[in-house]
N, C-alpha and C positions, 0 to 999 in steps of 0.2 A: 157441409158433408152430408150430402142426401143418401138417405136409406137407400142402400142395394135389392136391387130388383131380384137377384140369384137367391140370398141369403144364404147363405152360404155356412151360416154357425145358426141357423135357427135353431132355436129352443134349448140351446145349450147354456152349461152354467159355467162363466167365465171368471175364475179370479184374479185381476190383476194389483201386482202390490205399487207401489209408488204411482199410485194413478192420478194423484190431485196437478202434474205437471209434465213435460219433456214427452219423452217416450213413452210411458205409463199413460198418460193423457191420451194421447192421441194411438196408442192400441186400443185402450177403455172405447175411444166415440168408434173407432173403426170397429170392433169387435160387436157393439150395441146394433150398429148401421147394419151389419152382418146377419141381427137376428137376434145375436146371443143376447144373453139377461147377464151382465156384467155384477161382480160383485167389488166392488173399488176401494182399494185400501189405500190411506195415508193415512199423517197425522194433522193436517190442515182441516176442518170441516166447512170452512168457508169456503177451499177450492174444490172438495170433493162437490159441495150443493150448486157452485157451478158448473160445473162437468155434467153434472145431472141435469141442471139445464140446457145443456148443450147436444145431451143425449137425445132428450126429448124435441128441441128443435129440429135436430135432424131427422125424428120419423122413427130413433130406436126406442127400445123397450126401457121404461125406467130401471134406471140401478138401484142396486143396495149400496147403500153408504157404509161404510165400515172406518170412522175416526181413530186410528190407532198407530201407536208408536211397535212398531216392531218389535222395537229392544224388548217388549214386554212380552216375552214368551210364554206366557202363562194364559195371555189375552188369544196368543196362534191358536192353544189348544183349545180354547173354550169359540173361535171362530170354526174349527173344524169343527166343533159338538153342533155348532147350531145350525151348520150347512146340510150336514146329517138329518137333522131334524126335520129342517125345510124341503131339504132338494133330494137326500137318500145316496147325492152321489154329486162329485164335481167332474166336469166333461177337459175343462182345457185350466191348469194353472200357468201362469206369469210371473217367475218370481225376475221382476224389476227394479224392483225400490236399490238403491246404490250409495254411500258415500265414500266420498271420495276423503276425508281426512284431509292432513297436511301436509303438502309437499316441502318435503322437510330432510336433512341427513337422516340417516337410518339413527344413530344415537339421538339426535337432540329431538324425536317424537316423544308429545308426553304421552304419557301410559293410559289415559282416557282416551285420548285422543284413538289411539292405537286399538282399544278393545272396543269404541267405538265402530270403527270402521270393521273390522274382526267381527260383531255382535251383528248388524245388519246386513253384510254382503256374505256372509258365511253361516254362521251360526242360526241365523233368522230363517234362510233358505231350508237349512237344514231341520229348523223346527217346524217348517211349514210339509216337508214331504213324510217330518213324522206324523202332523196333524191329518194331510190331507190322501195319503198315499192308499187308505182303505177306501177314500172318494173318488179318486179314479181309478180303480180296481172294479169299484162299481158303475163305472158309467160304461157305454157298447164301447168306445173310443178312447178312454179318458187319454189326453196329451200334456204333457209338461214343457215347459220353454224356459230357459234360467238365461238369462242375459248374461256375457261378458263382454269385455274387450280385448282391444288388438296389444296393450300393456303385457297380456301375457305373452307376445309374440316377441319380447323385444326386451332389453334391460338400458331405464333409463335411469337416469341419477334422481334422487327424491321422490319416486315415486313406492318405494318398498312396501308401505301398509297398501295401499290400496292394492298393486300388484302382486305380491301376496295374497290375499283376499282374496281378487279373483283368479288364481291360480289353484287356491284350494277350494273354490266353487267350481272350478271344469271338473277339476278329481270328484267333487263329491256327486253330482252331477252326472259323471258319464261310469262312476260304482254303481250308482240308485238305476241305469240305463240299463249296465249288467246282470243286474240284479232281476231284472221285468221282460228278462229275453223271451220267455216264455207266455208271456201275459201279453194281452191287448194293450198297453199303455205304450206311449210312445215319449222319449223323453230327449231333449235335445238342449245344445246352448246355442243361442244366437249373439253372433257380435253386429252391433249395429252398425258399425264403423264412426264416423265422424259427422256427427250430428247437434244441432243449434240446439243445446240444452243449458240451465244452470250449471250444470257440474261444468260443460266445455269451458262455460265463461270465465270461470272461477281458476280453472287450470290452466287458461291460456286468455288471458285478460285482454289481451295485445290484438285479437283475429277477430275481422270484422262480421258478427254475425250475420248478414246476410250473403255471405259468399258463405255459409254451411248448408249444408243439406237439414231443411226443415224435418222434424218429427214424422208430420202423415207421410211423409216421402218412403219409409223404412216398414211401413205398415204390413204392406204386402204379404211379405216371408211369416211373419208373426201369424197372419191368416192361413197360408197352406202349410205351413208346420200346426195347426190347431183343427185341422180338417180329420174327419176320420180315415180321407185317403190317403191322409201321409203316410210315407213308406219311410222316409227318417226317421234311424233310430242311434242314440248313440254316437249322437254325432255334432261336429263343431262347424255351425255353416255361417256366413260373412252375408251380409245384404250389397 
């Protein structure tokens, strides 16, 4: 993935969360290639300091590594303190990171399992636009992107925690949108659709990952939803 000639996110400060893999990964190097100075969160630090190798072979800007478990909302706040510190301001967040739980009856989920999935596709989001939301207030553009899927389009058997989850990340999501009508920030969800990731694999054991639409394939939208020309606001777009 070679550096873009446009650059198209130059000099911006990029945070994507679930970056060490899937779709995280491959926005992080596309968003790098773009310009931007990527700030890359997982809890992997092995996969994160690959990613940064991959960054740099491509021609983009080295990242910030950022080793961290979501669930630790104590750690959200104290990454928005330090972004402050650094940057004064964040231009484009990603809140990607996702699990998926157990596809399980709605009764027989255990109850970690459940606040689990609730803790990071929900709750973590949520702590991240309280962390980060005075950072793109401050930037000329700041842009938000919250990942969902097509689960909330649809009612399937065993799928309730996860669906769920992101049902009440569109709500929360396109509140925080209403909330910015007036402000430069621009905040949107994207569903990726059906994409070669670990979660797919995991949910659907059976389908041969190379008839999926790989990762960099989906990148696209992720870049012109993070542009300062985006005119999407408040809104649920499909790749």
């Amino acid at each position: 993935m070679a550096a873009s000639a446009a650059g198209r996110l130059e000099g911006a400060v990029a945070l994507v969360t679930g970056a060490s893999r899937g779709i995280g990964r491959a926005v992080a190097r596309r968003y790098a290639a773009e310009g931007a100075h990527v700030v890359a969160v997982a809890r992997t630090t092995g996969a994160l300091e690959e990613l940064d190798d991959e960054i740099r072979a491509d021609g983009g800007h080295p990242a910030t590594l950022v080793p961290m478990d979501l669930a630790d909302f104590a750690a959200i706040d104290r990454l928005g303190g330090a972004l402050f510190e650094r940057h004064g301001r964040l231009d484009v967040l990603v809140g990607n990171a996702g699990q998926l739980g157990t596809l399980s009856p709605t009764g027989h989920i255990d109850p970690q399992t459940w606040q689990q999935v609730m803790d990071i596709n929900v709750t973590a989001n949520w702590r991240l636009i309280r962390s980060m939301d005075v950072l793109l207030r401050q930037a000329p553009a700041g842009r938000a992107i919250f990942v969902t899927s097509g689960i909330t389009g649809t009612t399937l058997p065993y799928w309730s925690a996860y669906a769920a989850s992101k049902a009440a990340l569109e709500a929360l999501a396109l509140t925080y949108a209403a909330e910015l009508n007036k402000t430069d920030v621009r905040v949107n969800l994207l569903d990726p659709g059906v994409v070669r990731t670990a979660m797919r694999a995991k949910a659907f054991p059976g389908e041969r990952a190379e008839d999926l639409t790989p990762p960099e394939a989906v990148t696209d939208l992720f870049v012109d939803l993070a542009l300062p020309s985006c005119s999407h606001h408040g809104e649920r777009l499909s790749v």
